[in-house]
C-alpha positions as CSV (number, residue, x, y, z in Angstrom):
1,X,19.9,-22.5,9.4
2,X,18.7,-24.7,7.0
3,X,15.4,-25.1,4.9
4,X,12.5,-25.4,7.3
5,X,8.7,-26.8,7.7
6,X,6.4,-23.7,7.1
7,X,4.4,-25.2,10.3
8,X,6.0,-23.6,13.2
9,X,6.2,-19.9,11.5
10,X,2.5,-19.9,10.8
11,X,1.1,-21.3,14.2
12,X,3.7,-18.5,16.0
13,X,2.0,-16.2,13.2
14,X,-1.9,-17.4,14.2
15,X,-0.7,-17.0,18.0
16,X,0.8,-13.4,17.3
17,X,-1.8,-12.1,15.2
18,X,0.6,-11.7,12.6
19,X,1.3,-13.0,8.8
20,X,4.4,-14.7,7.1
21,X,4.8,-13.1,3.4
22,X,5.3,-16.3,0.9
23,X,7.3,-14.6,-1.8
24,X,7.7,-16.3,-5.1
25,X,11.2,-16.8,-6.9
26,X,11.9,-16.4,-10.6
27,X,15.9,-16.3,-10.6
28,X,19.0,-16.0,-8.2
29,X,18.7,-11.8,-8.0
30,X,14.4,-12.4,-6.7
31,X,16.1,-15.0,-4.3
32,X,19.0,-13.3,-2.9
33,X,16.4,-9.9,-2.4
34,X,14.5,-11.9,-0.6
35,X,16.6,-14.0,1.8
36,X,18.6,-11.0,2.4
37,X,15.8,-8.2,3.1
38,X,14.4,-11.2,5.6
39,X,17.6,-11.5,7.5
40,X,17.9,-7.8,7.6
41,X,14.4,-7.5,8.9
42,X,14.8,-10.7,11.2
43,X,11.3,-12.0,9.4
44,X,10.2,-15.5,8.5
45,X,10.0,-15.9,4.8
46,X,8.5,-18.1,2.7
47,X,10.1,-18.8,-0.6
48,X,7.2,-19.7,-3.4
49,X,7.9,-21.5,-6.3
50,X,5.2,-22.4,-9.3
51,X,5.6,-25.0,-11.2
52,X,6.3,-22.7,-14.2
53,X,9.2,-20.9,-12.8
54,X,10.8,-24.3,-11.5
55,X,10.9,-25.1,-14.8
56,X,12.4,-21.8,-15.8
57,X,14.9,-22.5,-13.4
58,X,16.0,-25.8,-14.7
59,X,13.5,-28.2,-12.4
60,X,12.9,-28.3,-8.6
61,X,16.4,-30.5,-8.1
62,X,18.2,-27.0,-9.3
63,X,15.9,-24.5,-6.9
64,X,16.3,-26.5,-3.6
65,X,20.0,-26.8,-4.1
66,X,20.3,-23.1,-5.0
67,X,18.4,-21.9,-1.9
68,X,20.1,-24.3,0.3
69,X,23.5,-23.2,-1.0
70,X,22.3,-19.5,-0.7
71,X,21.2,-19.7,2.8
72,X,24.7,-21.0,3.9
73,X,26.7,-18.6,1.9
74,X,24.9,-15.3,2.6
75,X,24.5,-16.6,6.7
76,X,20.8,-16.4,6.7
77,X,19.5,-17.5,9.9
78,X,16.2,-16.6,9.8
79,X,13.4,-19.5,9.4
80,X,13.2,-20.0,5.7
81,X,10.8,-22.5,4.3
82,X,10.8,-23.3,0.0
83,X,7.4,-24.2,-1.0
84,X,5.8,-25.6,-4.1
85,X,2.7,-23.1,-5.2
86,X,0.1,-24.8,-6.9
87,X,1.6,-28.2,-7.1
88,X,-0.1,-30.7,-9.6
89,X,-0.3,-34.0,-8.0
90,X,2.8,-34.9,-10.0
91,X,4.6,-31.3,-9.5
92,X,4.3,-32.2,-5.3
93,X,5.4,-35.8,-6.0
94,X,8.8,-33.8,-8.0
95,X,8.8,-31.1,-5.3
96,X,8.9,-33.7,-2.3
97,X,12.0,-35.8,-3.8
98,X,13.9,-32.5,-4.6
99,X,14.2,-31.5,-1.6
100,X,11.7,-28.7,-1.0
101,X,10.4,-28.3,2.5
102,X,6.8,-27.1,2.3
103,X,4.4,-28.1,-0.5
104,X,0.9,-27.1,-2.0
105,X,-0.8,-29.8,-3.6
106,X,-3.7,-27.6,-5.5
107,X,-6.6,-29.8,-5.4
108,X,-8.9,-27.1,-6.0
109,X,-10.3,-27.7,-9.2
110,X,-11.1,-31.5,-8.7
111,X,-14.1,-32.7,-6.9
112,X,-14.3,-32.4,-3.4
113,X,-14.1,-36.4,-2.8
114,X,-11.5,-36.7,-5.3
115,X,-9.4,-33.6,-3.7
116,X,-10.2,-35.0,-0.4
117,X,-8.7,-38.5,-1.5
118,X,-5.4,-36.9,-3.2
119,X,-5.1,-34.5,-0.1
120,X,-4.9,-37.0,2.4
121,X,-1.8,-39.3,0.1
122,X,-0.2,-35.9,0.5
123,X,-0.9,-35.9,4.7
124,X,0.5,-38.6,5.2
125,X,3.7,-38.4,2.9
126,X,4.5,-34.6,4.5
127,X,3.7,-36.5,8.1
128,X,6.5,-38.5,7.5
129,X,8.7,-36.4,6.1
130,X,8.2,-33.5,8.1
131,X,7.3,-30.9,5.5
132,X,4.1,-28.7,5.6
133,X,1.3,-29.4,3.4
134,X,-1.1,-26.3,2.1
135,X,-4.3,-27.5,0.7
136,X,-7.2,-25.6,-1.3
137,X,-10.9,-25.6,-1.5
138,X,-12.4,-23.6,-4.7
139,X,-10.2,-22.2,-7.2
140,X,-8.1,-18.4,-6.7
141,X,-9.6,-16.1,-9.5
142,X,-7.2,-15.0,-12.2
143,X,-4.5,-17.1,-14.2
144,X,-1.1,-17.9,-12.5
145,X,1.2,-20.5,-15.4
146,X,-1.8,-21.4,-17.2
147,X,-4.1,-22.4,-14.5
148,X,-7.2,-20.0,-14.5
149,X,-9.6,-19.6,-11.3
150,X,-12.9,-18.2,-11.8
151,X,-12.8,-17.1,-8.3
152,X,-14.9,-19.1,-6.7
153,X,-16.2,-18.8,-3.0
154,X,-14.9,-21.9,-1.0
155,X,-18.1,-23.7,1.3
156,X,-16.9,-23.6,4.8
157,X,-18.2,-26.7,5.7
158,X,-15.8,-28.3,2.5
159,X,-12.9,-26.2,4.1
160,X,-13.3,-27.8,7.7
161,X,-13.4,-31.9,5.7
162,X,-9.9,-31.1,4.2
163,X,-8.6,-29.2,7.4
164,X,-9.3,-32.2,9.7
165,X,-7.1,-34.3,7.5
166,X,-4.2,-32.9,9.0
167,X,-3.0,-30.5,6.6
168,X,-0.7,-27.5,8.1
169,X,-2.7,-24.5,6.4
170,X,-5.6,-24.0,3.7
171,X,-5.9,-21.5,1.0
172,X,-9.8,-20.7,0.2
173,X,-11.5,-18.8,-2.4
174,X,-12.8,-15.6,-0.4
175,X,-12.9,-13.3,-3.9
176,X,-8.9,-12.9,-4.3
177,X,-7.2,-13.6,-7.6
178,X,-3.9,-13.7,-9.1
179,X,-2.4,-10.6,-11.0
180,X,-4.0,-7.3,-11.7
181,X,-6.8,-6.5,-9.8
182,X,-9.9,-5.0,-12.2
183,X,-11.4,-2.4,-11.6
184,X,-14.9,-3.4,-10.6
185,X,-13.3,-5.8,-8.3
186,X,-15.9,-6.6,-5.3
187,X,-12.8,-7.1,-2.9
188,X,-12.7,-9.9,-0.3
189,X,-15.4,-11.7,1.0
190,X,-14.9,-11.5,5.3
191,X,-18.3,-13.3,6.1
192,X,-17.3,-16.4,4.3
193,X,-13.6,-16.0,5.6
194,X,-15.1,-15.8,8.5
195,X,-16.7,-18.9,8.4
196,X,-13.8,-20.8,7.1
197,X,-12.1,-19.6,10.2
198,X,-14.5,-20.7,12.7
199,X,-15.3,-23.8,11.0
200,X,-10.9,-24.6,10.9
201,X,-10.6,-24.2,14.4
202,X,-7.5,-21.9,13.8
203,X,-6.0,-23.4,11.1
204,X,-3.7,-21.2,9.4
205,X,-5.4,-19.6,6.7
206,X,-3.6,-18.9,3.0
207,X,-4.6,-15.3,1.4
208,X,-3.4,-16.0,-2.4
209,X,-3.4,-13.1,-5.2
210,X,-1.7,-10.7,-2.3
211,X,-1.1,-7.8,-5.0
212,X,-3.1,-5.0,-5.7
213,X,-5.3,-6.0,-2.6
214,X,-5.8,-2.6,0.0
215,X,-4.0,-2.8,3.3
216,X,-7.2,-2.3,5.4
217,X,-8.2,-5.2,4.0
218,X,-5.0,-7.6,4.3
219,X,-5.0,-6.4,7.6
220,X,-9.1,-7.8,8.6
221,X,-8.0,-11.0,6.8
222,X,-4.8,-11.3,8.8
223,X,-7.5,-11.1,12.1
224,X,-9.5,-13.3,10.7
225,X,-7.2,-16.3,10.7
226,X,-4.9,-15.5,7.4
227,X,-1.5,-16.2,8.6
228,X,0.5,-16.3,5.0
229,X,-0.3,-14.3,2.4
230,X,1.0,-15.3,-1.1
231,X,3.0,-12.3,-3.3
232,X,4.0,-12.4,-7.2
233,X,2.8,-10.2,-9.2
234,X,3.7,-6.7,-7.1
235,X,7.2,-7.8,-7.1
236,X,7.6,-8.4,-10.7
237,X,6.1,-5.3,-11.5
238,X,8.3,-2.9,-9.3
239,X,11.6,-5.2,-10.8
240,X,10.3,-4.1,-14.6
241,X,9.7,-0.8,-13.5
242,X,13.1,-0.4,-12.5
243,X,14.9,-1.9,-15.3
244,X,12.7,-0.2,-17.8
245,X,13.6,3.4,-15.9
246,X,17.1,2.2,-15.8
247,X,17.4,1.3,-19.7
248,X,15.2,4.6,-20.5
249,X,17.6,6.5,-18.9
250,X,20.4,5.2,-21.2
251,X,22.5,4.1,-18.1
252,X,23.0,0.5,-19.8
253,X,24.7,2.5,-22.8
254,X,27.0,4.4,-19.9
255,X,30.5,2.4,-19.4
256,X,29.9,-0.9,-18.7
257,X,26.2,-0.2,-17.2
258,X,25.1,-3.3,-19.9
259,X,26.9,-5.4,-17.3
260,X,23.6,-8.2,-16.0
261,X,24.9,-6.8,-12.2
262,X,24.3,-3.2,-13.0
263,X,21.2,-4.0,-15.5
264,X,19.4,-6.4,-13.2
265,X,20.9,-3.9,-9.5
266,X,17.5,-1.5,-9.9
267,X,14.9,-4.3,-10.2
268,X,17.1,-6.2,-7.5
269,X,16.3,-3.5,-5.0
270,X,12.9,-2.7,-6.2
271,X,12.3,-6.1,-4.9
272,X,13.8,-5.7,-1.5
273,X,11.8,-2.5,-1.1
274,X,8.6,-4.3,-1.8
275,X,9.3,-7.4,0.3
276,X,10.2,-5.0,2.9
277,X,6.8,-3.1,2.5
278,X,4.7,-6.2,3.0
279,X,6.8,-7.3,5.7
280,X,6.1,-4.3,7.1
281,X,1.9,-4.8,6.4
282,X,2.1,-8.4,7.6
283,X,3.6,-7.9,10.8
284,X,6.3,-10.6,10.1
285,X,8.9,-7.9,11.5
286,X,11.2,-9.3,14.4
287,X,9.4,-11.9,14.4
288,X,12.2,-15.0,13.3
């Protein structure tokens, strides 16, 4: 199976009462964890990919081509959508010719009219094409490539204006933000996801800034309309845990243990183990 539309996971996610895990890529080893611990689980996976790390990787053209050559060497068969995360308007317009097969445009920060406007180019073009389209209303707390939220509440009522353009799903400010969470953290906000839910009619919700957020917690969202929740951070953190242990332990000094396969194998499965844990939490299991 080939790339697909996020669309039909996360309506069969709403229906089911479930959540598809959007995991973002950095390299070949976080994609091939991924894909495979998804076709092992039979889960739908979504493949995230900032604008940061598609430059990393050499540009968008590179990423689509190695996920689509991936999928077809290692058999994957499970649904398995590549989306942009926090496109710019000119990042989607890169994404979209590339090849990708979902995309965020991250109006967030602009004014509603003017995210409104930009949103709805984006509808149309992703209509057409038959790619999903995740919009946002008030910016995700935290930095993530440069980009800093303040963590702002989204206004229902703005949320419902950009749903009924026809996007697929909407990411809203409910408290979350990327990386670390501090300390005195205040945790999510349910009454105004709550509202965003009701006033959506069911469209699939986004829950960005998935790390460090208590399962209790990803679990109300998930019932209250959240049917894709984004995950970075966690991931990169258990992969440097490993290799640090790994180094610490001399083993790259043992035979050929400096070898990238044998350096990078530890963070390679920490990553498995993690996507495999929020799989788990999400529900997504058995469900491809």
């Amino acid at each position: 199976m080939g790339l697909v539309s996020a669309k039909e996971m996360l309506e069969k996610a709403v229906a089911g009462g479930y959540a598809v895990g959007h995991f973002n890529i950095n390299n070949l080893e976080w994609t091939k964890a991924i894909l495979t611990t998804a076709q092992e689980l039979q889960s739908p996976v979504i493949l995230g990919v900032s604008e940061g790390a598609a430059k990393y990787m050499c540009g968008y053209t590179t990423v689509a081509a190695m996920v689509k050559a991936m999928i077809e060497e290692l058999g994957i068969t499970v649904p398995v959508a590549l989306h942009l995360d926090h496109g710019t308007y000119e990042g989607a317009k890169k994404a979209i010719a590339a090849g990708f097969s979902s995309i965020q445009f991250d109006g967030g920060h602009y004014a509603i009219e003017e995210n409104l406007e930009k949103t709805a180019e984006f509808v149309a073009i992703c209509k057409e094409k038959g790619l999903s389209l995740e919009a946002e209303v008030g910016s995700i707390g935290g930095e993530e490539d440069g980009v800093i939220g303040a963590g702002e509440l989204a206004d229902p009522q703005q949320c419902k204006t950009i749903a009924d353009l026809g996007i697929t799903m909407l990411a809203a400010g409910i408290g979350n933000i990327h990386g670390k969470y501090p300390a005195n953290w205040k945790g999510l906000n349910f009454e105004v996801l709550e509202g965003i839910h009701k006033a959506c009619s069911g469209k699939p919700l986004v829950l960005h800034g998935g790390t460090g957020i208590p399962a209790d917690m990803v679990k109300k969202a998930i019932s209250l309309g959240v049917a894709k929740v984004n995950v970075n951070t966690e991931c990169q953190l258990a992969f440097a845990a490993a290799t640090r242990e790994y180094i610490e332990a001399g083993k790259d000094q043992a035979g050929k243990g400096f070898d990238p396969r044998k350096l990078l194998a530890p963070g390679y499965q920490a990553i498995k183990d993690t996507v495999k844990e929020k799989m788990e939490l999400f529900g997504s299991i058995g469900k491809a």
